[in-house]
N, C-alpha and C positions, 0 to 999 in steps of 0.2 A: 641382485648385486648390480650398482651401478658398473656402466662402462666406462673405462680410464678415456678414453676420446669420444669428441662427439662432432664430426667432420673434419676441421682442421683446427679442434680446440681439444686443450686438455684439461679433462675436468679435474679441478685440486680438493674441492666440497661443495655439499647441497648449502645454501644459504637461507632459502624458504620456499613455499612449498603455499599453493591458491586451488581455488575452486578448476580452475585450468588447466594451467601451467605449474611448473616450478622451475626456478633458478637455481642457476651454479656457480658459483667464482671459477672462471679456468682461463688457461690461459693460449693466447697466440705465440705460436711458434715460427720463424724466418729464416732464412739466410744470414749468414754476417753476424749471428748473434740477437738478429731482432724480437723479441718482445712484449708483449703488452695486455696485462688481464683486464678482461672483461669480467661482465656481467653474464651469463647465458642462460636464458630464458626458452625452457623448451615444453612444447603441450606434454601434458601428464598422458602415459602410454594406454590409459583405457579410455579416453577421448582423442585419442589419435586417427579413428576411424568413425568417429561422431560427425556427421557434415556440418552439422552447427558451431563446432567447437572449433573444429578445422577453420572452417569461416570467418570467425571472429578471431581467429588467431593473426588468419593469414589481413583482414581488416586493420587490424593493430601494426601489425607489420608496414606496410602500405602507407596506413599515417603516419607512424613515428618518422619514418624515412623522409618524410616532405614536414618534418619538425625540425629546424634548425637556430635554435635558441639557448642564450645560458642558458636560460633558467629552465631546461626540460632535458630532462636524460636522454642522449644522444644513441641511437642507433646507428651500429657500423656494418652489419651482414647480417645475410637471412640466408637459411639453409636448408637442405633437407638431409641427412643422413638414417639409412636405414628404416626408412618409413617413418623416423621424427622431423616434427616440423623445430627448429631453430632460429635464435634473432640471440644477435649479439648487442648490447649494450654498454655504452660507458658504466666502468665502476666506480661508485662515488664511496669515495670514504670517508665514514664521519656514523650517521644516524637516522632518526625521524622523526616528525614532529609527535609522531605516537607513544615512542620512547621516551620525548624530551614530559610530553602531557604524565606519564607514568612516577617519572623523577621526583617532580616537583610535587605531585598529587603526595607521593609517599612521604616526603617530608615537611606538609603541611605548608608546602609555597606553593605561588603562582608566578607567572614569568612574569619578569618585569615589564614594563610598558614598553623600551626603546625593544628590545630585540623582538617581544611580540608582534607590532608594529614592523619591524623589520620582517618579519615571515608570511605576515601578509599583503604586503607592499611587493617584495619579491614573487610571491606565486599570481598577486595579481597581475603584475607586469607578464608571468610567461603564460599567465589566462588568456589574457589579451590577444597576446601575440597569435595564438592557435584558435582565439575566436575570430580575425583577423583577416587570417589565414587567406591565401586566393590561389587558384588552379592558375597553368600557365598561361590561359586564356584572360587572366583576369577577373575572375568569375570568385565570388568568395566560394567558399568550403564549408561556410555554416556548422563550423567542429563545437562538438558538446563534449567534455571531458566525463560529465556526471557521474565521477567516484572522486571528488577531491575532499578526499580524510586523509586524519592524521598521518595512517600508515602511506599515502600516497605522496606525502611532502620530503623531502630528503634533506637533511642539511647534512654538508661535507666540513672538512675539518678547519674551514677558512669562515665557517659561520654563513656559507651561501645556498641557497634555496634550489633546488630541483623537483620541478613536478615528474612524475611520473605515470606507469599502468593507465594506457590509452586502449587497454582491452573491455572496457563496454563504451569506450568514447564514441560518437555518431558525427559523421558527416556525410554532406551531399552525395559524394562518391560510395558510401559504402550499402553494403544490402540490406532491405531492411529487416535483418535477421536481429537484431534488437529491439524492433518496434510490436512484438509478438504479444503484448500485454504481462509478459511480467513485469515486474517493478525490480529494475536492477541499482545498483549499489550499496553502501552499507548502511545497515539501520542507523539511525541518531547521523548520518550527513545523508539528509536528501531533500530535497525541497520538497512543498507542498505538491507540487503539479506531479512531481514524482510517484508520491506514496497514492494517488486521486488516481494514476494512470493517465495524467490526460500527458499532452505533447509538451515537450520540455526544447527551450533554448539556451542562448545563452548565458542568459539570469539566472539559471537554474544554479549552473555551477558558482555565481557570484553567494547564490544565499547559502551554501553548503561554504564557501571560504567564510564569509560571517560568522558561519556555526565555531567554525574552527580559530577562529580571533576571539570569539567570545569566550571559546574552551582554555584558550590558552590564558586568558587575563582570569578565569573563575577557577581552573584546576580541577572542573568536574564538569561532567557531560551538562549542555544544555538542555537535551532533551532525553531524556533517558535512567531513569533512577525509579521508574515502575517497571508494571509488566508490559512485554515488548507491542503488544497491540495498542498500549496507553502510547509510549513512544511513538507511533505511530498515528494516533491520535492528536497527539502534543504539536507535532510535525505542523499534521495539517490545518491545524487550528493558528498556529504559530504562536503555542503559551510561553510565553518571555519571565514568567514567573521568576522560575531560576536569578535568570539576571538581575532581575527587578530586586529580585529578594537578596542577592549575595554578590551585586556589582555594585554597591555602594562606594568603594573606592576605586571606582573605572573614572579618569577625569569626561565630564558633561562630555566635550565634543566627540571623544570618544564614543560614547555611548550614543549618541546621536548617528554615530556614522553602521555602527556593526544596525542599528533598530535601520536602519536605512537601508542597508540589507537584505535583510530577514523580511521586508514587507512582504507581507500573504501575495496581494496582488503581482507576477514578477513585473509588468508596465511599469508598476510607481518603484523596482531600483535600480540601481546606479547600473551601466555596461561594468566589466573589467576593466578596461581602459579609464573609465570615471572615477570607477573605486580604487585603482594607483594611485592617481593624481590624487585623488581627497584623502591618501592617506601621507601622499608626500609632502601635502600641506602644512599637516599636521605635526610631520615631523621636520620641517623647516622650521614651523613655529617654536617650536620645543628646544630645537637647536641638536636635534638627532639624529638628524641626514645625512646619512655619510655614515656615522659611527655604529651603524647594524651589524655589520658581518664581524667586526671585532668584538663588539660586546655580546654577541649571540655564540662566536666560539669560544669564547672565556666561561661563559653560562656553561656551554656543555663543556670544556675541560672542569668546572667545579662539580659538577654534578656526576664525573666522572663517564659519561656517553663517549666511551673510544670503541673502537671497532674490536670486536670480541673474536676467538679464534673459530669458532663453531655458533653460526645462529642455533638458538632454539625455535625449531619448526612448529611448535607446538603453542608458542605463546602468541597470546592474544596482544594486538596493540592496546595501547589505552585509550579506553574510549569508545573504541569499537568493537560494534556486535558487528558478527559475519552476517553477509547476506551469501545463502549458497545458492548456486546457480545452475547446480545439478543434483541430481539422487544422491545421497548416502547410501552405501552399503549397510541394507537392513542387517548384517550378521553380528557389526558393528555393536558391541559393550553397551549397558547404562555407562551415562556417566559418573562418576563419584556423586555429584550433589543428587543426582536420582536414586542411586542406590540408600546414602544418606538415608534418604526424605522415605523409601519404601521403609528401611530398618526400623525407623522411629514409627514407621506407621503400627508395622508390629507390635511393639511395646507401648506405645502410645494409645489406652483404651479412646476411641473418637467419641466425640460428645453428642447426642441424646439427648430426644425431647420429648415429652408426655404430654398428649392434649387434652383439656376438661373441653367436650363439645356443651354446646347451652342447653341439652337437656340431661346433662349431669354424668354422662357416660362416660368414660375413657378412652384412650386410644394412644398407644405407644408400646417400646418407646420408636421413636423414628429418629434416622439419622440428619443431618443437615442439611445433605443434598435434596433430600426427599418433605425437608421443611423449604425448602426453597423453590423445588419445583410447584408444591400446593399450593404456597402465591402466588409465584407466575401463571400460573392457570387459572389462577378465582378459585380453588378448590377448598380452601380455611373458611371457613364456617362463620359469620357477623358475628362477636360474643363470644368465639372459641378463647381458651385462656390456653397458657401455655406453660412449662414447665420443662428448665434448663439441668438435665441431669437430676442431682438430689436437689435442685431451691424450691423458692416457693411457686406460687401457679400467678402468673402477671398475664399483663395483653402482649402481644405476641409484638406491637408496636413502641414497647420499652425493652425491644433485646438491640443492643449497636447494631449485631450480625445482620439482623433483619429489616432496618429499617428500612437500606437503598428502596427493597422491592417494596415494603406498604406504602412508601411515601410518592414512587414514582407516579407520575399520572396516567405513563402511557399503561402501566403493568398491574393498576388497581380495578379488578372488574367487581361491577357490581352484577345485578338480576339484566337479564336482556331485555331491550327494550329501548324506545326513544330515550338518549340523553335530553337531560337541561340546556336549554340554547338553542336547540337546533333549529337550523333557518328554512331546512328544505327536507321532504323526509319523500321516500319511495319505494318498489321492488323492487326483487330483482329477478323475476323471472321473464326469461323470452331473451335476455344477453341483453339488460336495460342498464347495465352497469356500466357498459365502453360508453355510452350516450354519455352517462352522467359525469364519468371522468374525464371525458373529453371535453366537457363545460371547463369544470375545476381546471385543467392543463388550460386554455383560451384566455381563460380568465385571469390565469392566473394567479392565482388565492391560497391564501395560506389557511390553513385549517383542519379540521381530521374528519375522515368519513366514518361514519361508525357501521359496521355492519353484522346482524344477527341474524341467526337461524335457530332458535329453538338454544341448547347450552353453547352453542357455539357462537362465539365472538369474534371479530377483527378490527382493529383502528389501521387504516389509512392517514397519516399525516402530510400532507402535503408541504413545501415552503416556494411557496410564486408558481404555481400550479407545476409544481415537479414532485414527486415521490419522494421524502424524507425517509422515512421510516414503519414497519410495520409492526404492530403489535396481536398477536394471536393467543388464545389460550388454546390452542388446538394442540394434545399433546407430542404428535406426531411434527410438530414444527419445531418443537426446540432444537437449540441450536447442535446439541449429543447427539440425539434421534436423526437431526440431520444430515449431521457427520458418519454416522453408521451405515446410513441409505445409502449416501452418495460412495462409499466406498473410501471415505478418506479416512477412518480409524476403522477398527474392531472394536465390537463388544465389550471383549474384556480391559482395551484400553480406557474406552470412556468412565467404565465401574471404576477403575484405581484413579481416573482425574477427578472423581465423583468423590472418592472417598478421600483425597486430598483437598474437597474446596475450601475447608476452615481457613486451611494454611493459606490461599489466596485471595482471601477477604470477600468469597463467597462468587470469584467469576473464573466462568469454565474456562474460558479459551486461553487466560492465563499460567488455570494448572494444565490445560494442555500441553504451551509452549513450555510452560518450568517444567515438566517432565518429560522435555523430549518427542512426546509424541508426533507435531507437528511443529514446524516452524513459523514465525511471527508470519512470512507472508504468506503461508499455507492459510494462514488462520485470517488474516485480515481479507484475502480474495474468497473462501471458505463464510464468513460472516453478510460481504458483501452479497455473496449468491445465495445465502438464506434470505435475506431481505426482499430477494429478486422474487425466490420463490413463492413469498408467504404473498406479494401481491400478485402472480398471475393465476397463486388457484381461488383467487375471490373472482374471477371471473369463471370459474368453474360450478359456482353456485346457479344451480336451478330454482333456489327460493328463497326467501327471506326478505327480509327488508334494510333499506340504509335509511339512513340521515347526517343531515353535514352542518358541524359548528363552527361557524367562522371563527377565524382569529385565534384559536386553540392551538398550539406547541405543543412537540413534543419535548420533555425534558434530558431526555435520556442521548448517550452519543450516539452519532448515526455515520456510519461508513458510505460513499457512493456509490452505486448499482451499476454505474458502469455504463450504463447505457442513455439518449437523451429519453424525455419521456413521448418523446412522438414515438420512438424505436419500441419502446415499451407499450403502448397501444397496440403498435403492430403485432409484437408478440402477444398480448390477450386477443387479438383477434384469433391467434395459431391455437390456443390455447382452449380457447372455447368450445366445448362440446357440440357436435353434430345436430344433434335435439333442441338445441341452443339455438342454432344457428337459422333454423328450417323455424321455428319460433319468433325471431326476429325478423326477418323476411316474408313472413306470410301477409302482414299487413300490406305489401307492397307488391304482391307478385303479378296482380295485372297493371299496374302503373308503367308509364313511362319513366325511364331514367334516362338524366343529363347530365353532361359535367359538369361542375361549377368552374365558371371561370375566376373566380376569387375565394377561394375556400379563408378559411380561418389561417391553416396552414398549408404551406404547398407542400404539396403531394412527395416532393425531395424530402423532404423534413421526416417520411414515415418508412425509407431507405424501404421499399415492398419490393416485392421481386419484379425481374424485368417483366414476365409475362402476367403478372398483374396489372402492371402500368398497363402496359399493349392494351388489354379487357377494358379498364376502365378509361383508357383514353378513348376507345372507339364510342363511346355511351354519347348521342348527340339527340336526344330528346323522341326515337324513333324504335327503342327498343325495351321488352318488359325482360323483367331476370327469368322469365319461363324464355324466353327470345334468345337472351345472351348465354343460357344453358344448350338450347339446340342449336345452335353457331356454333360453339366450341364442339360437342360433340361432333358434329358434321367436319369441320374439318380438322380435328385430331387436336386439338389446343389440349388447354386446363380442363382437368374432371371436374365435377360438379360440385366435391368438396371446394375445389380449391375457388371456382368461382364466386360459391356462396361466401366464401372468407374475405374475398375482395369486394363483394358487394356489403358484405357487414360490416369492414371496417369505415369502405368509403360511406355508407347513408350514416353509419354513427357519428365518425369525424367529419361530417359535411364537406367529403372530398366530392360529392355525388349528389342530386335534389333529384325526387321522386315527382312527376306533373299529377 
């Protein structure tokens, strides 16, 4: 049961309720009859002794306070009562632009152009303001708002704009307890740089307000009408499809301005402050200027947006997917559409396929998932025919279901052995494989390394000597098998996303997220670190051979690893077996070793640890690695593992030359 006060406020109702915090309407009470409801915003009581949650709370607090702008919800007092943290805010009455996106979506409009235009004119203008922003020193504050969606737009009953929820916003001043590598704000508003993890500035927040101009003129999410890892996908790709396809009566300059935006690159768009102006232009031109707040609250008086007596806590804005930014309570219900989709699974006999192998045998019947995995691994037979349920027996290359995987180029193995094309072919024993990659990263180059062992395969794709993508038929690398290792599903979750994948056009980590199991960016960091993996155990191989085809792509979407690829060198040097290691280094063990003083790449570039650097800085043409092993022994350094690891990565990467 809530408490009727909360410091020197009286709470009247909850209003909504966040990954955080929740809010209350209550009200200030004075002398003389004084006064005045607020907003109160207070951390939710099982994050109340979270030091992360605490911190970012009390961060938000800190900035709002040094926000002094219409166009941003004003903060009046921060508190603590009873071991809760509190912030009072101005209460705006009126709605959101989430609520306003919902309206009109329902009744098959889109908002007009002048008050659209009005909504993001205004939130640009209080962008600015807080991108702007300077300490009393004069120093700017570098403030990143990076959650401006619908639900964080406010319009009051005069038809005016308030930004708000500065609770993952970053500036100069605050800790960087947000820079920890999750991807925070909500799915379908976040920029590219966002959903990639790299550093986000002020642009960020410019192309997430584009998202939401564009939303407002289409009535339907721009990025968002697949499974959420596609969303994600969509994001960082910057697919404008939507637009392109259902903004046909967006007037040109308009469109010119939101695609100006949204550029992939954020360099090439507009500050906040630029995309005001260019949208004030426009509406000069138009002769709209001025007439926003009246025709934007006339909008929400027809649409009916008045302030209702009780929010419901439970509804989604439109448009947005939650991004959560803590645990759920596993004890936590399916929800309806899961239980749904289990029900039907019951009664729903799943479809079946019976294979004629080419020497006439049978085999079935098998389920979908289990047709799908036998692609992805090379396991389908040249000639195997196939059969859907009761049809007839076809190539297994005329079912829709199946084509993604026969067609793909990264997921079609043939017999091991040299591909077609290839310009360079080698081993791979003795850890000759960091040599060879380290060429390809120098170089530069785009193209795929192919690599065999007897049934075992791997594609390497490279794009400008970085790591694109991997491709394995190694069963124990799918992407199921690797969610079960790592700890991130059970067992018996992946068998029900397994027996669900018709429903999801045959990709797993879809029915993952559609059922609950994981969340979109559980799954999209989850994806990213399968990729990571499937390349550092090819440096694990003690045998086999590669070969590399220039110019070769891969076709399939590929997530970022996260890492650059010098870092990733480094870790295959970590990676590499012992036996490996003492193999690669024997050719060289009475040789002198020097530094290079010009390597390919500096030695910063491969972030090695400090007392690597120290080892291989000392190397001045006067010492053999039998020399720099009894050094370090002698006076208590690096063990011998760890020397030999610095001397394999340095002669591979030619941070080191051997006389």
């Amino acid at each position: 049961m809530l408490r009727d006060t909360l410091g020197p406020y009286r709470i009247e109702r909850r209003l909504a309720a966040g990954g955080m915090a929740e809010v209350f309407v209550a009200l200030r009470q004075g002398p003389h009859g004084f006064q005045k409801r607020v907003a109160l915003k207070r951390i939710l009581p099982q994050h109340a002794r979270d030091a992360e949650f605490v911190g970012m709370f009390i961060d938000e607090a800190r900035l709002a306070a040094r926000l002094d702008h219409p166009g941003v919800v004003q903060v009046f007092d921060f508190g603590e009562h009873g071991g809760a943290l509190f912030m009072a805010m101005e209460m705006v009455e009126g709605t959101t632009v989430g609520r306003l996106l919902r309206a009109v979506a329902g009744r098959r409009e889109t908002v007009p152009l002048g008050p659209a235009l009005h909504i993001a004119y205004e939130a640009a203008a209080a962008l600015a303001y807080a991108h702007e922003l300077c300490d009393d020193e004069g120093r700017p504050l570098h403030i990143v708002h990076r959650d401006v969606s619908p639900a964080n737009l406010l319009l009051d009953r005069s038809g005016r704009v308030r930004l708000t929820d500065f609770g993952i916003a970053r500036c100069r001043t605050t800790v960087s307890r947000t820079d920890d590598g999750h991807i925070r704000g909500k799915l379908g508003y976040m920029s590219p740089e966002q959903v990639v993890g790299d550093p986000v500035d002020a642009k960020s927040d410019v192309f997430t307000l584009g998202v939401v101009l564009a939303e407002l003129l289409l009535a339907e999410p721009l990025f968002g009408k697949t499974g959420d890892l596609e969303v994600l996908l969509q994001i960082r790709n910057v697919d404008l499809s939507t637009l392109h396809r259902r903004g046909s009566h967006i007037p040109k300059d308009v469109q010119r301005l939101i695609i100006w935006a949204l550029e992939r690159d954020a360099r090439h768009r507009p500050s906040a402050r630029t995309f005001e102006q260019a949208i004030r232009e426009i509406l000069l031109r138009r002769g709209e200027l001025g007439h926003g707040p009246r025709e934007c609250a006339r909008l929400l008086e027809r649409l009916e947006l008045i302030p209702k007596a009780a929010r419901d806590v439970n509804a989604q804005e439109a448009g947005a997917r939650p991004t959560f930014l803590v645990d759920l309570d596993d004890s936590t219900a399916a929800s309806d559409e899961t239980r749904s989709l289990l029900d039907d699974l019951s009664l729903d006999p799943p479809t079946m396929y019976e294979l004629r192998l080419p020497d006439g045998s049978h085999e079935g019947p098998i389920p979908f998932s289990d047709m799908v995995r036998r692609i992805v691994l090379g396991e389908l037979q040249p000639g195997t025919q196939v059969r859907k349920d009761t049809g007839d027996f076809d190539s297994a290359g005329r079912m829709p279901e199946l084509q993604r995987y026969l067609k793909s180029n990264a997921l079609h193995w043939g017999p091991a052995g040299p591909p077609e094309g290839a310009s360079r072919r080698g081993v791979l024993q003795g850890g000759r494989l960091l040599k060879t990659v380290h060429g390809l990263t120098v170089g530069r180059e785009t193209g795929v390394l192919h690599l065999w062992d007897g049934g075992r395969q791997k594609r390497i794709f490279f794009r400008e000597g970085r790591p694109d993508f991997v491709a394995s038929n190694i069963g124990a690398e799918l992407l199921g098998e690797f969610l079960v290792a790592q700890g991130s599903i059970l067992r018996m979750e992946l068998d029900m996303a397994l027996a669900m994948l018709t429903r999801y056009e045959g990709r797993l980590g879809d029915a993952l997220v559609g059922l609950g199991i994981l969340r979109p960016m559980e799954l999209y960091k989850a994806v990213s670190q399968q990729v990571r993996a499937r390349y550092l155990e090819a440096f694990q191989w003690s045998r086999g051979q590669w070969a590399y085809v220039s110019g070769e792509c891969c076709e399939e979407e590929t997530l970022p690893i996260g890492q650059g690829e010098h870092e990733l060198l480094r870790d295959a040097a970590l990676t590499t077996s012992p036996e490996q290691l003492k193999l690669a280094l024997r050719p060289v063990q009475q040789r002198l070793l020097r530094l290079n003083p010009q390597p390919p790449a500096p030695i910063a570039q491969f972030r090695v640890p400090p007392e690597w650097e120290r080892v291989l800085s000392s190397l001045d043409g006067h010492t053999t690695p039998a020399g720099l092993l009894a050094r370090e022994y002698a006076r208590g350094g690096l063990d011998a593992e760890q020397v030999e690891r610095a001397l394999y990565l340095a002669l591979s990467c030619e941070l080191v030359a051997a006389a």
